[in-house]
NUPAKOL-621806 format. One record per residue (C-alpha): residue number from 0; residue in three letters; y, z, x. Coordinates in Angstrom, 1 decimal, always signed. Layout:
<atoms>
[atom NUM 'ALA' [Y Z X]]
...
</atoms>
This chain:
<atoms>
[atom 0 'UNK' [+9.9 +334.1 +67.7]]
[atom 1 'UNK' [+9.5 +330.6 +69.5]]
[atom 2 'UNK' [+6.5 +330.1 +66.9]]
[atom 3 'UNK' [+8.8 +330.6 +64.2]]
[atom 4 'UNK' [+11.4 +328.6 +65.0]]
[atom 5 'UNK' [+8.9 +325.8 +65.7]]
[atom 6 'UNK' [+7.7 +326.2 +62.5]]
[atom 7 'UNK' [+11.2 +326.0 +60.9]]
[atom 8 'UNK' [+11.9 +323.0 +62.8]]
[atom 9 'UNK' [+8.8 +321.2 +61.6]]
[atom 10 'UNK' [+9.8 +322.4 +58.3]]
[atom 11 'UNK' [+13.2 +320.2 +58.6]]
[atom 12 'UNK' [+12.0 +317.3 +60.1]]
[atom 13 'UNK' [+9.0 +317.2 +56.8]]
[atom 14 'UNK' [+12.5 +317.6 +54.7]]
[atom 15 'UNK' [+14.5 +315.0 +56.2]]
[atom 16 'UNK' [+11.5 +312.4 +56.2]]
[atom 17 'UNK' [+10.9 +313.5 +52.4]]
[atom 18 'UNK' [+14.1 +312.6 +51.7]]
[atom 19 'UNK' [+14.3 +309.4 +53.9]]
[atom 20 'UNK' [+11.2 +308.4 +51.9]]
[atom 21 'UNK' [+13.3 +309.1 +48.7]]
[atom 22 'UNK' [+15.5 +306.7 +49.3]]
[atom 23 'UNK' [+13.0 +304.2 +50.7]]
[atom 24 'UNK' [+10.8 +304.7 +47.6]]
[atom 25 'UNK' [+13.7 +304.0 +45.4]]
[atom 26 'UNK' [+15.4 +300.9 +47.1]]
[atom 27 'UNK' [+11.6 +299.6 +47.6]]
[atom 28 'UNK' [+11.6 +299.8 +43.6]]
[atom 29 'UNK' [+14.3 +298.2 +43.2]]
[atom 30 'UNK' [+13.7 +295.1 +45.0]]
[atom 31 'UNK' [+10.2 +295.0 +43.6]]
[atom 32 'UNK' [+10.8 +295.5 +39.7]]
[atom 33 'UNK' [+9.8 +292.7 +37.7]]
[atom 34 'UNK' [+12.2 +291.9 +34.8]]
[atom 35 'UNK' [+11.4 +294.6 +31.8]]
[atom 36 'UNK' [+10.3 +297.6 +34.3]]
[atom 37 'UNK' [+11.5 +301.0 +34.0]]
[atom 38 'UNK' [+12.4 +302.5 +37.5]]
[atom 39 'UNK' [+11.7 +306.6 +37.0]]
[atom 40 'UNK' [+13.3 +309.1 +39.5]]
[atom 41 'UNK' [+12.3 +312.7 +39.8]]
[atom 42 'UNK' [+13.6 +315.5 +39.4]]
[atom 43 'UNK' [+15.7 +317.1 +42.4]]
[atom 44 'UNK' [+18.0 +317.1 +44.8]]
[atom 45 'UNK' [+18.3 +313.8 +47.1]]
[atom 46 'UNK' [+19.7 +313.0 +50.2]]
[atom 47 'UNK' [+20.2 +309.3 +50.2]]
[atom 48 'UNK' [+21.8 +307.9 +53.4]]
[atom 49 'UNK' [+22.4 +304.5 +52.5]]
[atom 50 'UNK' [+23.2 +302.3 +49.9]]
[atom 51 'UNK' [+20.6 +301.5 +46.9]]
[atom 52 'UNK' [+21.1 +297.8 +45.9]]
[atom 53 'UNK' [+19.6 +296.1 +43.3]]
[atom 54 'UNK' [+20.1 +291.5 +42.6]]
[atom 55 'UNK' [+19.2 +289.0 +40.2]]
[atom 56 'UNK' [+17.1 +291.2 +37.7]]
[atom 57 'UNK' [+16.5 +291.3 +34.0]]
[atom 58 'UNK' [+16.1 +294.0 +31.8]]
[atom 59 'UNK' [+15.7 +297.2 +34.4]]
[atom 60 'UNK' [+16.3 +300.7 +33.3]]
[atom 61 'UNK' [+16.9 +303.2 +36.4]]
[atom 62 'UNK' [+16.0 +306.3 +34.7]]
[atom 63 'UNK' [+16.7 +310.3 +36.1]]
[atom 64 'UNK' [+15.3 +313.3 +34.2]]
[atom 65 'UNK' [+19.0 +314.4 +33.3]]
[atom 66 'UNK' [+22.4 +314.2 +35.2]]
[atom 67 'UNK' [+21.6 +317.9 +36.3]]
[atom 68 'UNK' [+18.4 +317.0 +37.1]]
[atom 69 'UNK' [+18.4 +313.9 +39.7]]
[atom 70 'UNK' [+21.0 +313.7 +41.5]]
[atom 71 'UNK' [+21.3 +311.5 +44.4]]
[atom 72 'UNK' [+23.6 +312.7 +46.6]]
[atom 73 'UNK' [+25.6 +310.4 +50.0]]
[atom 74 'UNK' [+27.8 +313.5 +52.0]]
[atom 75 'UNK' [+25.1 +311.8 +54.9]]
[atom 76 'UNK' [+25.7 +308.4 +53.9]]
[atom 77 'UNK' [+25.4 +306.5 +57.1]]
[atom 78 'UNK' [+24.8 +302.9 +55.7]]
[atom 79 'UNK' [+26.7 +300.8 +53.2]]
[atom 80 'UNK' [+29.7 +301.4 +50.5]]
[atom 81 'UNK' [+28.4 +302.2 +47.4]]
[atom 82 'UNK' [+26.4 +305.1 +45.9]]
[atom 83 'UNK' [+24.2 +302.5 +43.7]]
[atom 84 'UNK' [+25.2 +298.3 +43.7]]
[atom 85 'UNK' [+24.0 +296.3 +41.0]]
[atom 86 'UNK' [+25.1 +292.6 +41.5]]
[atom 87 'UNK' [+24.3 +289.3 +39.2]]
[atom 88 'UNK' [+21.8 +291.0 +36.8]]
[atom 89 'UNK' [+21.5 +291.4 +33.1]]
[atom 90 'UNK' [+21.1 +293.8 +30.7]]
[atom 91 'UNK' [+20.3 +296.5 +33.4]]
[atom 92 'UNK' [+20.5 +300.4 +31.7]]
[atom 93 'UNK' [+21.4 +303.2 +34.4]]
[atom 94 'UNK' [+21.0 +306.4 +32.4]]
[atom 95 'UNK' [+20.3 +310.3 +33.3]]
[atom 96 'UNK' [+21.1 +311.1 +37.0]]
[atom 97 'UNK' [+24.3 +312.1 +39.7]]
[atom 98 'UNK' [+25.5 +310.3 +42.1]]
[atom 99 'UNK' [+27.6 +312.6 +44.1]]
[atom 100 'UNK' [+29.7 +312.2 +47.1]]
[atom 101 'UNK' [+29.3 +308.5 +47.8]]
[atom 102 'UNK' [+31.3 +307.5 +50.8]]
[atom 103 'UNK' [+32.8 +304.5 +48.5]]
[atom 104 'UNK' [+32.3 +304.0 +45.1]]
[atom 105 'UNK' [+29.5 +305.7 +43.2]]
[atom 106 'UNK' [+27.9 +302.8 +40.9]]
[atom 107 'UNK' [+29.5 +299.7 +41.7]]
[atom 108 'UNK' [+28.1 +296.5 +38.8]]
[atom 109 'UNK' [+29.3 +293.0 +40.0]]
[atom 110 'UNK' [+28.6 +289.8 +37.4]]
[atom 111 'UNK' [+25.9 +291.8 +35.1]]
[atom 112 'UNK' [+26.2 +290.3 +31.7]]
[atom 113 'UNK' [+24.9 +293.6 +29.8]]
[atom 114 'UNK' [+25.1 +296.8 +32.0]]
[atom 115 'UNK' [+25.1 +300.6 +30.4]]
[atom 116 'UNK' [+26.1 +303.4 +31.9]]
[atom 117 'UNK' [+24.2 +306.6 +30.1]]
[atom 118 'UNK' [+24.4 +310.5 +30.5]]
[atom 119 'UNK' [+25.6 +308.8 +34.1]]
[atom 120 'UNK' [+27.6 +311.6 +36.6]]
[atom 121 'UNK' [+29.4 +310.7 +39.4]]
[atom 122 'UNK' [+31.3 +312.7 +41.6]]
[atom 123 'UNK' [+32.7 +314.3 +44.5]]
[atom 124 'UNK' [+32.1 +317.7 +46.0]]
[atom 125 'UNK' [+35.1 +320.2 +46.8]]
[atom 126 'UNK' [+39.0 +319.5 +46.0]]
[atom 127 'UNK' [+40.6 +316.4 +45.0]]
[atom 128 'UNK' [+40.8 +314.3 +48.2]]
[atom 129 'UNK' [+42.0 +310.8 +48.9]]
[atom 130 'UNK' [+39.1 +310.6 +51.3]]
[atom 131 'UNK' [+36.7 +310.5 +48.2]]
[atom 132 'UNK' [+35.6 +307.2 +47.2]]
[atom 133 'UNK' [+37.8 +305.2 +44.7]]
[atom 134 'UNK' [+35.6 +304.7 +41.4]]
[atom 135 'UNK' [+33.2 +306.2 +39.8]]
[atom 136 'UNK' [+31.6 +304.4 +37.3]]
[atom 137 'UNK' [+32.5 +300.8 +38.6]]
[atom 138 'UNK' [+31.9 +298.0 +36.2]]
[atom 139 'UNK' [+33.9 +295.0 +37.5]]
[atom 140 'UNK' [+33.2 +291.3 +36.3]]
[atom 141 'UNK' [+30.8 +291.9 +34.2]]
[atom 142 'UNK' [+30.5 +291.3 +30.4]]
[atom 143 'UNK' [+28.8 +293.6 +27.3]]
[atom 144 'UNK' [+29.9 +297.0 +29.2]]
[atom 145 'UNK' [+28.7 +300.5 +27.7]]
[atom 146 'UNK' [+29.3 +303.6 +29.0]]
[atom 147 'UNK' [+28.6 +306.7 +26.7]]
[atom 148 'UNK' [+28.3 +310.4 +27.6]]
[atom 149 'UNK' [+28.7 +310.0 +31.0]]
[atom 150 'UNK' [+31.0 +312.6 +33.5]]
[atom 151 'UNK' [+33.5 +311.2 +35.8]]
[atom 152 'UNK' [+35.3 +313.6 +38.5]]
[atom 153 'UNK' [+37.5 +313.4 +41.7]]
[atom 154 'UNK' [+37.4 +309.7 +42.4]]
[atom 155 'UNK' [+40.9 +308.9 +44.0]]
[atom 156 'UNK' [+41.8 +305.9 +42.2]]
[atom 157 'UNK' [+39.5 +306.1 +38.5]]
[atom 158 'UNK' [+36.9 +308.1 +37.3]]
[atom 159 'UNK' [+35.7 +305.5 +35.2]]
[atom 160 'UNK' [+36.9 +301.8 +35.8]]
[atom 161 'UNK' [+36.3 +298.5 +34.0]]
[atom 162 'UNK' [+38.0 +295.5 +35.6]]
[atom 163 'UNK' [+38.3 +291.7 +34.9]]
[atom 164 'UNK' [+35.4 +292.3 +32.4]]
[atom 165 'UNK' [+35.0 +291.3 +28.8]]
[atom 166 'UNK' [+33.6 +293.2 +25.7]]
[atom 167 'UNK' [+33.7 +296.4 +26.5]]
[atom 168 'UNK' [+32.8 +299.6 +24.9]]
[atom 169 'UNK' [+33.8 +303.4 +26.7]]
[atom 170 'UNK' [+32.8 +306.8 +24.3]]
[atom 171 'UNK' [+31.9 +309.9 +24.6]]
[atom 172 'UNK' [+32.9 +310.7 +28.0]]
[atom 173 'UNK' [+34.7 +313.2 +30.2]]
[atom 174 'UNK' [+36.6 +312.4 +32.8]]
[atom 175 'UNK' [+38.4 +315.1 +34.8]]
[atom 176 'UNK' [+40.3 +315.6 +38.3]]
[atom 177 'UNK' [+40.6 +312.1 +39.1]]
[atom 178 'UNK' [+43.5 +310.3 +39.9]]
[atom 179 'UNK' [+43.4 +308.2 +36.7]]
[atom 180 'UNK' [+40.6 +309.4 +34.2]]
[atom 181 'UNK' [+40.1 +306.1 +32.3]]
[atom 182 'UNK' [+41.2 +303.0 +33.8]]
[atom 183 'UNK' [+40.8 +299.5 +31.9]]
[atom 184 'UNK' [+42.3 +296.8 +33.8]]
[atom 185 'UNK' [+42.9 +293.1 +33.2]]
[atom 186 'UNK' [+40.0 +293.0 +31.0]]
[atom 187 'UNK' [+39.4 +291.6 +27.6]]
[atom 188 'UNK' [+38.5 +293.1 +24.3]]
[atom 189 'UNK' [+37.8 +296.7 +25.0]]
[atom 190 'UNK' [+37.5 +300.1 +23.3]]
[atom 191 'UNK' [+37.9 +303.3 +24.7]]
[atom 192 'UNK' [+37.0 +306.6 +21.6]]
[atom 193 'UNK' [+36.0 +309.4 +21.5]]
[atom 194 'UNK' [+36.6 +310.9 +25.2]]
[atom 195 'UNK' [+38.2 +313.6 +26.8]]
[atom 196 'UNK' [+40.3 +313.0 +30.1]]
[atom 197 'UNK' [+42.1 +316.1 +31.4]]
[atom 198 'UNK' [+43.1 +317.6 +34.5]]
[atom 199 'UNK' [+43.8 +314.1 +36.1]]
[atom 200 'UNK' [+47.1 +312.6 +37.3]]
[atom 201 'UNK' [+46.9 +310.1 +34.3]]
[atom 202 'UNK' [+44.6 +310.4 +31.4]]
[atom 203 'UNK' [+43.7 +306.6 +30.1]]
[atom 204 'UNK' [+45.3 +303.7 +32.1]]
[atom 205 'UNK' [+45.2 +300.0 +30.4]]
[atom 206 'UNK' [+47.0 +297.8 +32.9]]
[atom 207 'UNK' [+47.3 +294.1 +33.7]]
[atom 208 'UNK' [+48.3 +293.5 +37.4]]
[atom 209 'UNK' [+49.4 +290.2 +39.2]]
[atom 210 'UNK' [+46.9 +288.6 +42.3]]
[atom 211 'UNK' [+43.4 +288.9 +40.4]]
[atom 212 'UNK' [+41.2 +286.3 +39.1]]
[atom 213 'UNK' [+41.4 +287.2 +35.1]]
[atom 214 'UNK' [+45.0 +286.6 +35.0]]
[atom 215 'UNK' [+45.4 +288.5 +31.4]]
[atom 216 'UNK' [+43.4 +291.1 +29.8]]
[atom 217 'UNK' [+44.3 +292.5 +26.0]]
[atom 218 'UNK' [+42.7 +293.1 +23.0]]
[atom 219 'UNK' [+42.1 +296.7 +23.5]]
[atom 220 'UNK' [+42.0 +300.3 +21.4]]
[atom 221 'UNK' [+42.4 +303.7 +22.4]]
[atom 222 'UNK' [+41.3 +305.7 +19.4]]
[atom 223 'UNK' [+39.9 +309.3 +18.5]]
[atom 224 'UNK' [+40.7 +310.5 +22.1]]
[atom 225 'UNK' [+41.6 +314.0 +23.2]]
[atom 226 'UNK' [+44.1 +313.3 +26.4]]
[atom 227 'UNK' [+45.1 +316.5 +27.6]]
[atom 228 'UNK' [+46.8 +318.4 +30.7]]
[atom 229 'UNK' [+46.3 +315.6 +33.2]]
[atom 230 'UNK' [+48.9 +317.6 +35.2]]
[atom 231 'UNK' [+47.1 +316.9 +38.6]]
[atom 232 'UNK' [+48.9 +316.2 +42.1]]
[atom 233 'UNK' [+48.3 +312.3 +42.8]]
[atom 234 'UNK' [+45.6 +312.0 +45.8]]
[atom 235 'UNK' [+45.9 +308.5 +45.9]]
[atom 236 'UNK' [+45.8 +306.4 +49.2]]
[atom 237 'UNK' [+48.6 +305.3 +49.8]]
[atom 238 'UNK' [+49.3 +301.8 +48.8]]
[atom 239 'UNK' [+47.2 +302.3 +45.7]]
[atom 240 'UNK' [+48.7 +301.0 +42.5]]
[atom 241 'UNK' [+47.7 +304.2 +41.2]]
[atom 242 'UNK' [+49.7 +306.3 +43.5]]
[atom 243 'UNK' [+52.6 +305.9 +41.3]]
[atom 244 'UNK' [+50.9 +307.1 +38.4]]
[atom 245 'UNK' [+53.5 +310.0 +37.5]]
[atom 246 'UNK' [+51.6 +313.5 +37.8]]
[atom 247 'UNK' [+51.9 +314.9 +34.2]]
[atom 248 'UNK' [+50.8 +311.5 +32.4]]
[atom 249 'UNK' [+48.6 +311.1 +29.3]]
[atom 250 'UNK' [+48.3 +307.4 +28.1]]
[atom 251 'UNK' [+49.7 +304.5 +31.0]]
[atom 252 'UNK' [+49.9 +301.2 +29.8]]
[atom 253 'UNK' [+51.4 +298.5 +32.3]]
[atom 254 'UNK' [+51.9 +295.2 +31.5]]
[atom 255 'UNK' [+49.5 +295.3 +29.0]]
[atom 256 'UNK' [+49.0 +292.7 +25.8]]
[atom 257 'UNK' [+47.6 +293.2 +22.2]]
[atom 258 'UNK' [+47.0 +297.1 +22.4]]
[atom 259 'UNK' [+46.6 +299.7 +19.8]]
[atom 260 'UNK' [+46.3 +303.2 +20.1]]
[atom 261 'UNK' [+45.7 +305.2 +17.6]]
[atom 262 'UNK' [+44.4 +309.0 +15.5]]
[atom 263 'UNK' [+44.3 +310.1 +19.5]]
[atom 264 'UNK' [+45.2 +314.1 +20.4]]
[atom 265 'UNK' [+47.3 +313.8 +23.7]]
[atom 266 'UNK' [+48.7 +317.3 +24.4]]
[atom 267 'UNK' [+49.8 +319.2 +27.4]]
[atom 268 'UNK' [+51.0 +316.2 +29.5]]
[atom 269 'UNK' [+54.0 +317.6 +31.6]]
[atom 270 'UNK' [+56.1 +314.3 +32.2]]
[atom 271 'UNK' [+55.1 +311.8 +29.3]]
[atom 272 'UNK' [+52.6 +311.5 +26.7]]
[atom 273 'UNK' [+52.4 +307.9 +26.4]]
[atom 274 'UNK' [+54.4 +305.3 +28.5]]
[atom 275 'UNK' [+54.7 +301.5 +27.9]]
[atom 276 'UNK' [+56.3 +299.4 +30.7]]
[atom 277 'UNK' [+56.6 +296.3 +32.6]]
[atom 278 'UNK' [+55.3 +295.3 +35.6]]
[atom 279 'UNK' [+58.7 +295.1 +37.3]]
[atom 280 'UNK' [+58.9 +299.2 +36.7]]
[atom 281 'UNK' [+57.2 +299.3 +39.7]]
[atom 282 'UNK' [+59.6 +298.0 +41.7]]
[atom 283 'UNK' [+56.8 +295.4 +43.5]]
[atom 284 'UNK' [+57.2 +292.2 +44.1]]
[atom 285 'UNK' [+55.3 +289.6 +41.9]]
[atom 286 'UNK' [+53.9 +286.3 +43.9]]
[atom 287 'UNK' [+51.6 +285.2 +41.3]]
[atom 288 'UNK' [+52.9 +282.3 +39.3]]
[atom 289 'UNK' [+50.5 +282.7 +36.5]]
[atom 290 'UNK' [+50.8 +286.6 +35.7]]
[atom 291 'UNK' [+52.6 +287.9 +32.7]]
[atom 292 'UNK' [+54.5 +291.3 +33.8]]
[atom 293 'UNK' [+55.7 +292.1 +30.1]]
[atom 294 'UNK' [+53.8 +294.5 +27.7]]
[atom 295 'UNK' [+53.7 +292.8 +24.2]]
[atom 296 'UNK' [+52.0 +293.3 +21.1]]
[atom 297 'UNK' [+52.1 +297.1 +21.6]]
[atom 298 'UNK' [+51.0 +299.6 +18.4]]
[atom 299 'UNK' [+51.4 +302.9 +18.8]]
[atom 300 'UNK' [+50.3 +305.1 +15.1]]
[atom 301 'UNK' [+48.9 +308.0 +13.8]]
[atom 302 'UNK' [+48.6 +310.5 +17.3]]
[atom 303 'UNK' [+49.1 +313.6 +17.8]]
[atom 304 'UNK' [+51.2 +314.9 +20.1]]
[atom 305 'UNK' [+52.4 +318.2 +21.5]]
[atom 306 'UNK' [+53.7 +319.8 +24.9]]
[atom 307 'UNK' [+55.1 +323.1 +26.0]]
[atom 308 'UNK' [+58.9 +322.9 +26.5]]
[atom 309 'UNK' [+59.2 +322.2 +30.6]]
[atom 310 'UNK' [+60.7 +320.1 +32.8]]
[atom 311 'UNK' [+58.6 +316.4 +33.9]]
[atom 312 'UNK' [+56.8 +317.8 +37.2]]
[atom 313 'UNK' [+59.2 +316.8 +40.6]]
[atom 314 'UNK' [+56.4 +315.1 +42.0]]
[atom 315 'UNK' [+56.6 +311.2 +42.6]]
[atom 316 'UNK' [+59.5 +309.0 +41.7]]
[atom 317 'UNK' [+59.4 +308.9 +38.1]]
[atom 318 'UNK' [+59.1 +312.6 +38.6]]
[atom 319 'UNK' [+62.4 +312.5 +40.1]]
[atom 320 'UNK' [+64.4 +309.8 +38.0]]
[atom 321 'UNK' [+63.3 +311.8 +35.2]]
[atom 322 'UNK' [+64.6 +315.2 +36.5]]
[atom 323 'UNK' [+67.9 +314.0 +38.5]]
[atom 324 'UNK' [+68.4 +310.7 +36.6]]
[atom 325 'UNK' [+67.5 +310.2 +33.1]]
[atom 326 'UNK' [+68.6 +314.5 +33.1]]
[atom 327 'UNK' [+65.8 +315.2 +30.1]]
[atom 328 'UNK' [+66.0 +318.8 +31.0]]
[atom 329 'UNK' [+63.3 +320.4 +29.0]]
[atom 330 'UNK' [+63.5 +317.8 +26.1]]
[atom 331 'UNK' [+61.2 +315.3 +27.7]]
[atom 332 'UNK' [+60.1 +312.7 +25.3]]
[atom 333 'UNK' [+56.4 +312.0 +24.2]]
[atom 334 'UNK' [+56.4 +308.3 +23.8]]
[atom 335 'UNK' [+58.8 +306.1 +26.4]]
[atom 336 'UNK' [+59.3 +302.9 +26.4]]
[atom 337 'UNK' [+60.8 +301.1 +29.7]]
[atom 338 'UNK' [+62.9 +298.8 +27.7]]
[atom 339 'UNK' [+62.2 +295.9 +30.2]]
[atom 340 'UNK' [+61.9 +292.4 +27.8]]
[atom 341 'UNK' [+61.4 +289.1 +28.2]]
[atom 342 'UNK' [+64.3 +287.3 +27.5]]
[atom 343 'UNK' [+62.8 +284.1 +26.7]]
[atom 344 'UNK' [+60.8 +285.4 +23.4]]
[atom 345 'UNK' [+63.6 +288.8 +22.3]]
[atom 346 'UNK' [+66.1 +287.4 +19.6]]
[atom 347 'UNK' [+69.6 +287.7 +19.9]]
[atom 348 'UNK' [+69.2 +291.4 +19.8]]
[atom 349 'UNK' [+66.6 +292.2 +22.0]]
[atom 350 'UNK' [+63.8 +292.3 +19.0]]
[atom 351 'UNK' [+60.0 +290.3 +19.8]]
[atom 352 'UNK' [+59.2 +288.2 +17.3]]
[atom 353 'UNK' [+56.0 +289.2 +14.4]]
[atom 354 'UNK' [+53.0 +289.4 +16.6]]
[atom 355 'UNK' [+54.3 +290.3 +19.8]]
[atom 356 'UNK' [+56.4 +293.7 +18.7]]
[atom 357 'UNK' [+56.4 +297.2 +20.4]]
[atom 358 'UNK' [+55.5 +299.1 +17.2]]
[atom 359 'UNK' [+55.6 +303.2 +17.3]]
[atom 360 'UNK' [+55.3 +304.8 +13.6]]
[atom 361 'UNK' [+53.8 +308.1 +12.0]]
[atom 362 'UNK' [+53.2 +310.4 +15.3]]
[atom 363 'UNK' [+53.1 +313.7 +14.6]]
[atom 364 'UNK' [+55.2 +315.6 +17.2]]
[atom 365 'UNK' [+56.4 +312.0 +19.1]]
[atom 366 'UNK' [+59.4 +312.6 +20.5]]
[atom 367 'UNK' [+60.5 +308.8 +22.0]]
[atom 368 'UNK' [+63.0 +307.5 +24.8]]
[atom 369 'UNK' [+63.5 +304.1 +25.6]]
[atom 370 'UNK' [+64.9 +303.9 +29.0]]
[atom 371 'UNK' [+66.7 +300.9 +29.0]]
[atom 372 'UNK' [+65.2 +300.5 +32.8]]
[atom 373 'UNK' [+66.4 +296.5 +32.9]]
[atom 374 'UNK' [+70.2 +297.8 +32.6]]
[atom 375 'UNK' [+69.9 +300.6 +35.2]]
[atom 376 'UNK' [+69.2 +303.5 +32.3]]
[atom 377 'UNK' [+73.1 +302.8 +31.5]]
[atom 378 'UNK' [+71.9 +302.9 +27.4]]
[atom 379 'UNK' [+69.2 +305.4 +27.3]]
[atom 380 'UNK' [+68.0 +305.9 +23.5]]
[atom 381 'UNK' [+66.1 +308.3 +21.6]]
[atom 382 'UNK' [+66.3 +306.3 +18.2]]
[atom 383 'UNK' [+62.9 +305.6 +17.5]]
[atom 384 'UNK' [+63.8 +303.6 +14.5]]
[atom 385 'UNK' [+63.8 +300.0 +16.0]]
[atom 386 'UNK' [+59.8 +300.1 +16.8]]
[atom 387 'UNK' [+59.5 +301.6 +13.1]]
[atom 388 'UNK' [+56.9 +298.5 +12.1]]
[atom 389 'UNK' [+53.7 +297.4 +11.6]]
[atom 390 'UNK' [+51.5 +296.2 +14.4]]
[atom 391 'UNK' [+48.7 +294.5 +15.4]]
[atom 392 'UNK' [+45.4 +295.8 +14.3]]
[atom 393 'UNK' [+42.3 +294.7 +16.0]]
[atom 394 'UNK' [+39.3 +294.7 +15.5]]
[atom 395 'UNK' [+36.2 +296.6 +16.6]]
[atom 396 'UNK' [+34.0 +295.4 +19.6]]
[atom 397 'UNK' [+30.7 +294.4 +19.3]]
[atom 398 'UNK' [+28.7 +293.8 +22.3]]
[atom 399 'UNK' [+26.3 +291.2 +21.1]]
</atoms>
C-alpha cells in the first residue's frame, strides 16, 4: 500500500511539473517569437497558473488545435489578471483554443493595431457568478478588431467586449450566460452580424459612457443577428454599469450616436426587445464636461420581433417601474424609446433635425413605447408614427 501511494504521489508531482512546464514553454514563446512566427499549442488540457503576456511584436499567430482541443485553463491561477495579455502589438491572430476560468479577464488586447480573435472560447466553469472575471474576449484600445466564430460565456460584465477602439468587425459568434453578451462601447465604426446572444441579462449592448478617454464612439450596425431569450438574473458586481442592465433585454443602446440596426431576429426578450436611452436614464451623475449623454442618429428597420405575452421580469429597477409604474401588464412594448432630448438641437416640438433623428420603420411584430422619462412618464405613448422616417445608413467596415 505505502508503495502505491508513493507511486501515485510521484505520479502528481510529474503532472503538476508537466503542466508548470506548459505554461513556461508557452510564455518562454512568447517572449522569444520573432515578428512573423507562428506559436503552436497542443492538444490537451492545461493548468496555467499565471498570466501569459505577450509586448511589442509583429505579425504572431498563437495557434491551438481547436477550442475543444487546447484549452488553457486558470481555476489555479496564482499570478497576474488575465488569462492571455497582448499589449502594443500588431497584427497578432489568436485562433483555436479555451481559456477557461481566468481569475480576471480571459484575453485581454491593449494598443494592438490589427488583433483577431478566431474559433477563440472563453469561459467560466459552473453557474453564473459575479466572482467570474469581467470579459471575455477583451479588445480595448486597439484598432482593425476581428472576432469571428468565437464562444463567449459567464463573464459578469461582457462576454465579448470592444472598447475605445476603432474599425471593428464582430460575426459569427455565440455568446451566452453572460451578463451582457455583446458589448461595444465608446468605440468607432463597428459591426456586429451574424451572431447569436441568448440566455444573457442583455443580448447586444452599444453604449457611450462619460470619464473615458474616447469621449464619443458611433458609426456602428447591428445586422443579421439572432438576439434571443437573454432572460438571465444580472450577476454583476455591484457598481457595474452593467448591473442595471434590465434582466429580459435584447438590444441596449445608451447614449449612443449614428447607429443602425437592422434585418436582426430578437425574440423571447421578457422586458424589452430593443431600448434607446440617454445617459441621464441612469440616474448617475455626469462630471465629464466633454461627454454627450443623448442618443442621436438612431435607425431602427426591417427586425423581427416577437415575445410570449408576460409581464417584464420584477427583477431590477426598470423591472419595477415597468411593472408598478409604467403598468404595461402583459402588453410590454418591443421597441422603447426613453424620450430624454436635447433641448438645444429638438424643434419647437420636440423633433431632431435630418441627420440626427430616432428613426423606427417596417418591424415586423414591433410593438413601441416612448416613455416620456424627462417628464416623469406623465405622457407615455405608444404612437410609433413620429419616428416613421428615414435614417442614417452607414456603411460597411473595412479593416484595411
Amino acid at each position: 500500500m505505502y508503495y502505491k501511494l508513493l507511486l501515485l504521489s510521484m505520479i502528481c508531482m510529474m503532472q503538476a511539473d508537466a503542466q508548470t512546464d506548459m505554461r513556461k514553454r508557452i510564455q518562454t514563446d512568447m517572449i522569444m517569437a520573432e515578428d512573423g512566427d507562428t506559436i503552436r499549442i497542443e492538444e490537451g488540457v492545461f493548468s496555467i497558473d499565471a498570466t501569459l503576456s505577450m509586448e511589442g511584436k509583429k505579425r504572431i499567430v498563437i495557434r491551438g488545435m481547436g477550442n475543444d482541443k487546447t484549452i488553457l485553463t486558470f481555476s489555479g491561477q496564482t499570478s497576474g489578471a488575465e488569462g492571455i495579455r497582448v499589449s502594443n502589438c500588431s497584427n497578432i491572430t489568436i485562433e483555436d483554443l479555451t481559456v477557461r476560468d481566468a481569475k480576471g479577464d480571459g484575453i485581454k488586447t491593449m494598443n494592438v493595431n490589427g488583433i483577431t480573435f478566431r474559433k477563440v472560447r472563453t469561459d467560466w466553469s459552473g453557474k453564473p457568478n459575479e466572482k467570474n472575471g469581467a470579459y471575455g474576449l477583451y479588445p480595448v484600445s486597439c484598432e482593425r478588431v476581428l472576432i469571428e466564430s468565437c464562444i463567449a460565456r459567464g463573464a459578469s460584465d461582457a462576454g465579448i467586449y470592444v472598447g475605445q477602439s476603432k474599425d471593428i468587425i464582430v460575426r459569427h459568434c455565440k455568446a451566452f450566460e453572460n451578463v451582457a453578451g455583446i458589448e461595444i462601447e465608446n468605440s468607432i465604426n463597428a459591426d456586429v452580424y451574424g451572431n447569436e446572444a441568448y440566455h444573457n441579462t442583455g443580448g447586444i449592448l452599444v453604449f457611450d459612457l462619460p470619464d473615458l478617454p474616447v469621449k464619443q464612439g458611433g458609426f456602428c450596425r447591428v445586422f443579421d443577428n439572432k438576439v434571443w431569450d437573454n432572460n438571465m438574473r444580472n450577476f454583476a458586481p455591484k457598481g457595474n454599469i452593467v448591473a442595471g442592465v434590465p434582466q429580459g433585454t435584447g438590444i441596449l443602446l445608451l447614449a449612443a450616436n449614428n447607429v443602425e440596426i437592422f434585418r436582426n431576429d430578437i425574440s423571447g426578450n421578457r422586458t424589452v426587445g430593443t431600448s434607446v436611452n440617454s445617459y441621464f436614464i441612469t440616474e448617475k451623475r455626469i462630471k465629464d464636461s466633454a461627454y454627450y449623454p443623448y442618443p442621436t442618429a438612431i435607425n431602427i428597420h426591417d427586425n423581427t420581433y416577437s415575445a410570449k405575452k408576460k409581464r417584464a421580469t420584477m427583477h431590477g429597477r426598470i423591472g419595477k417601474l415597468y411593472r408598478f409604474k409604467l403598468r404595461f401588464g402583459r402588453n410590454v412594448p418591443q421597441i422603447v424609446y426613453d424620450g430624454i432630448t436635447d433641448k438645444k438641437i429638438v424643434n419647437t416640438v420636440g423633433v431632431y433635425p435630418d441627420g440626427k433623428r430616432i428613426c423606427i420603420r417596417n418591424n415586423k411584430g414591433g410593438t413601441f413605447a416612448n416613455l416620456d422619462a424627462a417628464n416623469g412618464f406623465k405622457n407615455i405613448s405608444r404612437d410609433v408614427i413620429p419616428f416613421d422616417c428615414d435614417g442614417v445608413r452607414l456603411d460597411p467596415v473595412r479593416l484595411r
